[in-house]
C-alpha positions as CSV (number, residue, x, y, z in Angstrom):
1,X,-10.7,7.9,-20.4
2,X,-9.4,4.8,-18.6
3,X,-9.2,5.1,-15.0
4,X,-7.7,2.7,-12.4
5,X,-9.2,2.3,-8.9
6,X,-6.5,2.5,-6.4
7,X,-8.1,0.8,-3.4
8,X,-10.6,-2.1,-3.5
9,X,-12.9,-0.3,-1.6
10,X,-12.9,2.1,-4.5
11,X,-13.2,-0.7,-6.7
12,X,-16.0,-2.4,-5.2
13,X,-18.4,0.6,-4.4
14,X,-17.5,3.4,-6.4
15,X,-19.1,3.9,-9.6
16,X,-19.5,7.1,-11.9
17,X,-22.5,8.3,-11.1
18,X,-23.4,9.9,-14.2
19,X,-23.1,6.8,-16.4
20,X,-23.7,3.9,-14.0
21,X,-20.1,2.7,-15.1
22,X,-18.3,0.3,-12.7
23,X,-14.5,-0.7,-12.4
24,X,-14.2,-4.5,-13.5
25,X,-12.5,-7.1,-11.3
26,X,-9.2,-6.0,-12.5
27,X,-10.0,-2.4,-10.7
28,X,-10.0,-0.8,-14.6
29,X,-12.9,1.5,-15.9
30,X,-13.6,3.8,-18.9
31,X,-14.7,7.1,-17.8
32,X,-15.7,9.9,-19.7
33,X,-14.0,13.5,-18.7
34,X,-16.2,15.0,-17.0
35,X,-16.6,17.3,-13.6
36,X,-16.9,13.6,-11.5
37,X,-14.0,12.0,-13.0
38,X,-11.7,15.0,-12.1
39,X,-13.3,15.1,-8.6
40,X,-12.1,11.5,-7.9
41,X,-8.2,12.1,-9.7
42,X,-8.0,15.3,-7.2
43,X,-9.6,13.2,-3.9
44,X,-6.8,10.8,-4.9
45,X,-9.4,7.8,-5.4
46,X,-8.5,7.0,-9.1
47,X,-5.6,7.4,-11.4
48,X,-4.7,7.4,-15.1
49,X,-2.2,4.9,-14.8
50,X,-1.7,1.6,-13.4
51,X,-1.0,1.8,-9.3
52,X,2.5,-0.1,-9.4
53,X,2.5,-3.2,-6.8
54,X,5.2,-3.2,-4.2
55,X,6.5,-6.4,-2.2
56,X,6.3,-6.8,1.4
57,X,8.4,-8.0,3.4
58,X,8.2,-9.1,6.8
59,X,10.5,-9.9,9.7
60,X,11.2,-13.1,9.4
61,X,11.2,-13.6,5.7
62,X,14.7,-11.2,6.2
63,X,17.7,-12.9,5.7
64,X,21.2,-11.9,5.3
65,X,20.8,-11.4,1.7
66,X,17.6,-8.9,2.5
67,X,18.5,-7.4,5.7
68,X,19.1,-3.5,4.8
69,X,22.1,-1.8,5.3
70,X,23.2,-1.6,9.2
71,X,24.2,1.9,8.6
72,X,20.9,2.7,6.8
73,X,17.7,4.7,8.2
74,X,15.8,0.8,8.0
75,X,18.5,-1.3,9.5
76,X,19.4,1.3,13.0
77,X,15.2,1.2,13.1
78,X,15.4,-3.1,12.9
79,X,18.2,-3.2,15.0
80,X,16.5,-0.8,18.1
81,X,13.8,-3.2,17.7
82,X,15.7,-6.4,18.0
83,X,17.1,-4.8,21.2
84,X,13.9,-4.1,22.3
85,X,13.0,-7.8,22.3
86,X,16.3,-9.3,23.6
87,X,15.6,-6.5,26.6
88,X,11.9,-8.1,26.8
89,X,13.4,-11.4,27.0
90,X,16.0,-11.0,29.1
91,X,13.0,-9.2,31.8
92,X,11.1,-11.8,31.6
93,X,13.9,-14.6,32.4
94,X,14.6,-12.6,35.7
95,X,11.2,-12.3,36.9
């Protein structure tokens, strides 16, 4: 069965131990079903399919185009924290 590594740790030092089998540089590897193989899908190490990639963004790649919704869990939690720095700020100029 294939099998996909889901950390590069994973990738780069697990192998089944029955078989000798590695993941190639891709973090993809044929498996056979066996007790080990399950062991790893349960522990969450491996998967069946492809992990799916997700973009990160940070602060200061937000714009007004990507800045979340004001009224949104995200944009109270970025607005607290802009607070929090214009409080910093405003500290240190009195000091």
């Amino acid at each position: 069965m294939k099998v996909y590594a889901l950390k590069d740790n994973v990738k780069k030092y697990i192998r089944h131990v029955p078989t000798g089998y590695k993941f190639n540089d891709d973090g993809v590897a044929d498996w056979p079903d066996d007790q080990f193989t399950r062991r790893r899908l349960r522990d969450g190490d491996i998967a069946l399919e492809p992990p799916k990639r997700t973009a990160t963004v940070t602060k200061s790649q937000v714009t007004d185009e990507t800045r979340p919704d004001p009224s949104s869990i995200v944009g109270r939690q970025l607005r607290s924290e802009e607070r929090q720095k214009e409080a910093t700020v405003v500290e240190t100029k009195q000091r």
